[in-house]
C-alpha positions as CSV (number, residue, x, y, z in Angstrom):
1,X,8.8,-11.3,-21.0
2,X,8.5,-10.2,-17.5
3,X,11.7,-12.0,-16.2
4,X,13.4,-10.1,-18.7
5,X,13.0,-6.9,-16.8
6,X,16.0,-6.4,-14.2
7,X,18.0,-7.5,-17.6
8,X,16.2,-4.5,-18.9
9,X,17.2,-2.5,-16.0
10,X,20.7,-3.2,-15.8
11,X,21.0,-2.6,-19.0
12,X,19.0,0.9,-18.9
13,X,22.1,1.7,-15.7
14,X,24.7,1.0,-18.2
15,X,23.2,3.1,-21.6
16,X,22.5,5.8,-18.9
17,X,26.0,6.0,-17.6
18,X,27.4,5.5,-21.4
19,X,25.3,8.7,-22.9
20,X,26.5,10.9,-19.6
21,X,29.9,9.8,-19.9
22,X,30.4,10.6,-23.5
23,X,27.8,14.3,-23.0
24,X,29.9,15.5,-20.1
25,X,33.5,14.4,-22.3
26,X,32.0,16.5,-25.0
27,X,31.1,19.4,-22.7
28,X,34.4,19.4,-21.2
29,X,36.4,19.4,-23.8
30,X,34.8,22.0,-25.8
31,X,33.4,24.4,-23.1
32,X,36.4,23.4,-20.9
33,X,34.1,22.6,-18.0
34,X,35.1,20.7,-15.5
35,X,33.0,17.3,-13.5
36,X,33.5,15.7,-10.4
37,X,32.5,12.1,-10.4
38,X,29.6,13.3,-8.4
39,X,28.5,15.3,-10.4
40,X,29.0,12.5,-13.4
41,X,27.1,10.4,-11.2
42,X,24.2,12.8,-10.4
43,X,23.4,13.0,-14.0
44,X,23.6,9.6,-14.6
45,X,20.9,8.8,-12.0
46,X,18.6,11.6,-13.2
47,X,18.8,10.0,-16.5
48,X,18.4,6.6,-15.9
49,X,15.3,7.1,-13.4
50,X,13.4,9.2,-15.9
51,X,14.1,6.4,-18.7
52,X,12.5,4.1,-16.1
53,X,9.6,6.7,-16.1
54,X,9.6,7.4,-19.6
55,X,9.4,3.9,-20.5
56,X,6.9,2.9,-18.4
57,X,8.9,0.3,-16.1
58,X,7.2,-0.6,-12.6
59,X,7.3,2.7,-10.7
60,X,9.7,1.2,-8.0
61,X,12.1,0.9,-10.6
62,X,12.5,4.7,-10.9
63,X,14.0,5.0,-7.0
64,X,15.5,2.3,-7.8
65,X,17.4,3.3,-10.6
66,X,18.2,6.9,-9.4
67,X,19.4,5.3,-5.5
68,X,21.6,3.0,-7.0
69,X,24.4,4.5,-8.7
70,X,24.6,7.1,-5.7
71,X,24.4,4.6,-3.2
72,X,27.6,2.9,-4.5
73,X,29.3,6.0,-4.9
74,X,28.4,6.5,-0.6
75,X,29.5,3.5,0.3
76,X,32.9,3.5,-1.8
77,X,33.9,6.2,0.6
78,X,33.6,3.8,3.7
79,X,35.7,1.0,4.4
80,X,33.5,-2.1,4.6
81,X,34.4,-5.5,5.2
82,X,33.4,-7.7,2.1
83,X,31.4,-10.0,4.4
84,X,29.1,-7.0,5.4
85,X,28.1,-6.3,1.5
86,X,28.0,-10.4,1.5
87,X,25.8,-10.5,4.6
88,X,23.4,-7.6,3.1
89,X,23.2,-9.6,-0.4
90,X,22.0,-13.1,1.5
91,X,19.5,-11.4,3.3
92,X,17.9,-9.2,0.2
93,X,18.2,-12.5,-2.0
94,X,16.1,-14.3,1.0
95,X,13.6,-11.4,1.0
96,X,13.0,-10.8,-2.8
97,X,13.4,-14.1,-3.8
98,X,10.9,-14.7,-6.4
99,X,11.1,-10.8,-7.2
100,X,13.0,-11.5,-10.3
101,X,10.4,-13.6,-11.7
102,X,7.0,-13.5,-10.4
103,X,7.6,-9.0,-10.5
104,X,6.0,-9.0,-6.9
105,X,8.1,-7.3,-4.5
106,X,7.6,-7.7,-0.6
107,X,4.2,-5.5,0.1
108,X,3.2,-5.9,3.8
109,X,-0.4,-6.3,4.3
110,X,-1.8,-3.4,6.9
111,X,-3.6,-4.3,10.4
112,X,-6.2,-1.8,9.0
113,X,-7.4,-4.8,7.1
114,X,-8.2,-6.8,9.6
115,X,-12.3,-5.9,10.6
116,X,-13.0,-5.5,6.6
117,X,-12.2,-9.3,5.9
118,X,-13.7,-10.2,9.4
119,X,-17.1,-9.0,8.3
120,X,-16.7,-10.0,4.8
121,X,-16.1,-13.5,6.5
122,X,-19.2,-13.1,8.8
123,X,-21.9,-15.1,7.2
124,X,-19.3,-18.2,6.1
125,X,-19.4,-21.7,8.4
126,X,-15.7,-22.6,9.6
127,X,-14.3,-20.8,6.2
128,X,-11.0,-21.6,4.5
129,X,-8.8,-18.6,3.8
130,X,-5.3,-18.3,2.7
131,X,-3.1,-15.0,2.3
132,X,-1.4,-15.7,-1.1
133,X,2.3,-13.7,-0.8
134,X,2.0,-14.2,3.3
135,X,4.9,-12.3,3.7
136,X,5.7,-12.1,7.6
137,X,2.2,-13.6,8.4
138,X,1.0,-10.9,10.6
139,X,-2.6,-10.2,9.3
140,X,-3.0,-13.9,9.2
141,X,-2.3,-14.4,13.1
142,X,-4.9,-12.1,13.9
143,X,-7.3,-13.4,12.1
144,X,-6.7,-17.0,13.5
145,X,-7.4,-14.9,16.8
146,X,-10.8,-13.7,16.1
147,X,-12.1,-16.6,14.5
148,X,-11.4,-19.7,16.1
149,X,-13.2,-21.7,13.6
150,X,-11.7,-20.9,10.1
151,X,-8.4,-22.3,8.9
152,X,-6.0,-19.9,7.7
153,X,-3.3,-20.5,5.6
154,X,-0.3,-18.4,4.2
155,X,1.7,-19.7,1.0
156,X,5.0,-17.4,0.4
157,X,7.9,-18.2,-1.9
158,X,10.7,-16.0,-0.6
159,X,12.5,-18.0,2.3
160,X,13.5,-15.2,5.0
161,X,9.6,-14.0,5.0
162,X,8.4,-17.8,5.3
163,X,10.7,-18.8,8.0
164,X,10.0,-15.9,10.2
165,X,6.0,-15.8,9.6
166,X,6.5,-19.7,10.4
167,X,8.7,-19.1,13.6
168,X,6.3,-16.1,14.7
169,X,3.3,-18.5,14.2
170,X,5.2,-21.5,16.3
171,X,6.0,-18.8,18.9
172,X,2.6,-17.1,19.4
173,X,0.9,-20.9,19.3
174,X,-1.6,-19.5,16.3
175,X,-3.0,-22.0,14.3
176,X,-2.1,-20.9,11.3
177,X,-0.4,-22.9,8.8
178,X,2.1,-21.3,7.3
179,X,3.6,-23.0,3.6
180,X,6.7,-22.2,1.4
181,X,6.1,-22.6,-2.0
182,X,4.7,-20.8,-5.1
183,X,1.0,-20.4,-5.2
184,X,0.3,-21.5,-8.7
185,X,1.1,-25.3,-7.2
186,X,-2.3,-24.4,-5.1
187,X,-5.8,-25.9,-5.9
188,X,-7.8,-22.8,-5.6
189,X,-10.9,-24.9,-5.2
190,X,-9.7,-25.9,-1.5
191,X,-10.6,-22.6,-0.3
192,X,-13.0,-20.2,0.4
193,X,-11.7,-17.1,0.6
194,X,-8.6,-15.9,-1.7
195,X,-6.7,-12.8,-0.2
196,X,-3.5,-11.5,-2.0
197,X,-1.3,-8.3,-1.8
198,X,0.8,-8.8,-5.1
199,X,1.3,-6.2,-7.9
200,X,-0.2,-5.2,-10.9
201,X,1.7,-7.4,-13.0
202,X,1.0,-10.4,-11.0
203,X,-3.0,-9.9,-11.0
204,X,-3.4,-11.3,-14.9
205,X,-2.1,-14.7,-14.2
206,X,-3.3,-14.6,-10.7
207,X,-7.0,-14.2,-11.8
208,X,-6.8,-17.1,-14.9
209,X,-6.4,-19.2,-11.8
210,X,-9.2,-17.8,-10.0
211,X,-11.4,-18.5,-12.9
212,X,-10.7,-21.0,-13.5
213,X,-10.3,-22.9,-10.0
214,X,-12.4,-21.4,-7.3
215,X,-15.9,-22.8,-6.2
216,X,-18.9,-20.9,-6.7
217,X,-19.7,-19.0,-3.6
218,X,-16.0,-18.2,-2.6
219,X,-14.6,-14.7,-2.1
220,X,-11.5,-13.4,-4.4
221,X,-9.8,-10.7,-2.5
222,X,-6.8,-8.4,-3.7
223,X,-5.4,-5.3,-2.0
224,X,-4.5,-2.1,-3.4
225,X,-4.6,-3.9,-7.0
226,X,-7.3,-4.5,-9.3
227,X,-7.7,-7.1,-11.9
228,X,-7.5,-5.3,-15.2
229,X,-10.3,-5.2,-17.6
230,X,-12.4,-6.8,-14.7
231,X,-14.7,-4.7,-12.3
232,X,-14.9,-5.6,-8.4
233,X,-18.0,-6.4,-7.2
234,X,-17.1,-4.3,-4.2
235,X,-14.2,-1.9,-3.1
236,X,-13.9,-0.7,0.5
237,X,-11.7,1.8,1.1
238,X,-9.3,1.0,3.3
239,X,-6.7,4.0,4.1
240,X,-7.7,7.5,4.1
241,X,-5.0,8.1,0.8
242,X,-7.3,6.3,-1.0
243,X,-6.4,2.4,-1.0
244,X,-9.1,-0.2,-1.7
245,X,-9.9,-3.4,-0.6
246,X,-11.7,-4.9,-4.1
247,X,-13.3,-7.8,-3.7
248,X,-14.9,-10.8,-6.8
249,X,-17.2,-13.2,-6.0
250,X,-17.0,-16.1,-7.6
């Protein structure tokens, strides 16, 4: 099961740490070399990032698992009021809220998507679009700018993204309507054009919903990530590293 994967992770930290432990105890008793704890802690994030690797895990899990141990090692050297880790763990809970379950982490969508959806968009009458993952809501607002007569809606599940897209809206007087909840409560049907930034694990589930909800006509639009097995029935390239816009027609 996806949720099962930061288990998984955790888990690989601790084996990782376990197998260097006991290698550089052997190596030190028998060669009589000595290790520093860096040095222990080195090896241990070498080890568990390429397990990440090795066993195929999301690819930010392999920074993830090689930053960690020698980030707390860093920050045991400084004296830090508990608050401040306190204050740091509220506001990374806020922002990767859902990233425990849905396996999305926060993507921001670029500005350098903003004309390719505004021509796709060009022949539609007073469109409905919605950004599903809105994150900070900033390709939304400037698409409520250039056309006045759609409705644009954002839908994002972790709170400290929501509340600022929704306070950025309130503050630049866009009409966009900005919502805080999980997508899959949506009725794909109400809208006409789909966009999402998600991740590869997310596209599956997100497309059974596209099947099997949105109208004939409408637009399903993901960035960066394509819906596996599936072919687009366009891609524009977007960045000059090779990112696509890929776009189904439903």
């Amino acid at each position: 099961m996806k949720s099962l994967v930061a288990v998984k992770a955790l888990f690989l930290q601790l084996s990782s740490f376990f197998l260097i432990f006991v290698l550089l105890s052997f190596l030190s008793s028998t060669l009589q070399i000595s290790f520093s704890v860096l040095h222990l802690l080195i090896c241990h994030a070498l080890c568990a990032a390429l397990a990440a690797f090795l066993l195929r895990f999301d690819w930010w899990w392999v920074p993830i698992q090689f930053l960690f141990p020698l980030f707390a090692y860093f920050l045991s050297a400084f004296t830090i009021p508990p608050y401040i880790y306190f204050s740091i763990l509220l506001m990374f809970t806020m922002l990767f809220w859902s990233t425990y379950r849905t396996q999305v982490p926060y993507y921001p969508s670029r500005s350098a998507l903003l004309i390719p959806i505004l021509e796709l968009m060009e022949g539609m009458k007073s469109p409905r679009f919605i950004d599903v993952g809105s994150g900070l809501g900033g390709l939304l607002i400037k698409l409520a700018d250039s056309r006045k007569d759609a409705s644009f809606f954002g839908i994002e599940i972790a709170p400290l993204p929501w509340l600022l897209s929704h306070l950025r809206g309130r503050l630049l007087k866009s009409s966009v309507s900005f919502e805080f909840g999980d997508f899959y409560d949506l009725d794909f049907s109400d809208f006409d054009v789909i966009f999402c930034y998600l991740s590869p694990a997310a596209m599956p589930s997100i497309w059974a919903k596209v099947e099997s909800e949105m109208a004939p006509g409408s637009i399903f639009l993901s960035y960066e990530f394509i819906v596996p097995f599936v072919d687009p029935d366009f891609s524009l390239q977007i960045e000059s590293d090779g990112r696509y816009l890929y776009g189904w027609r439903i």
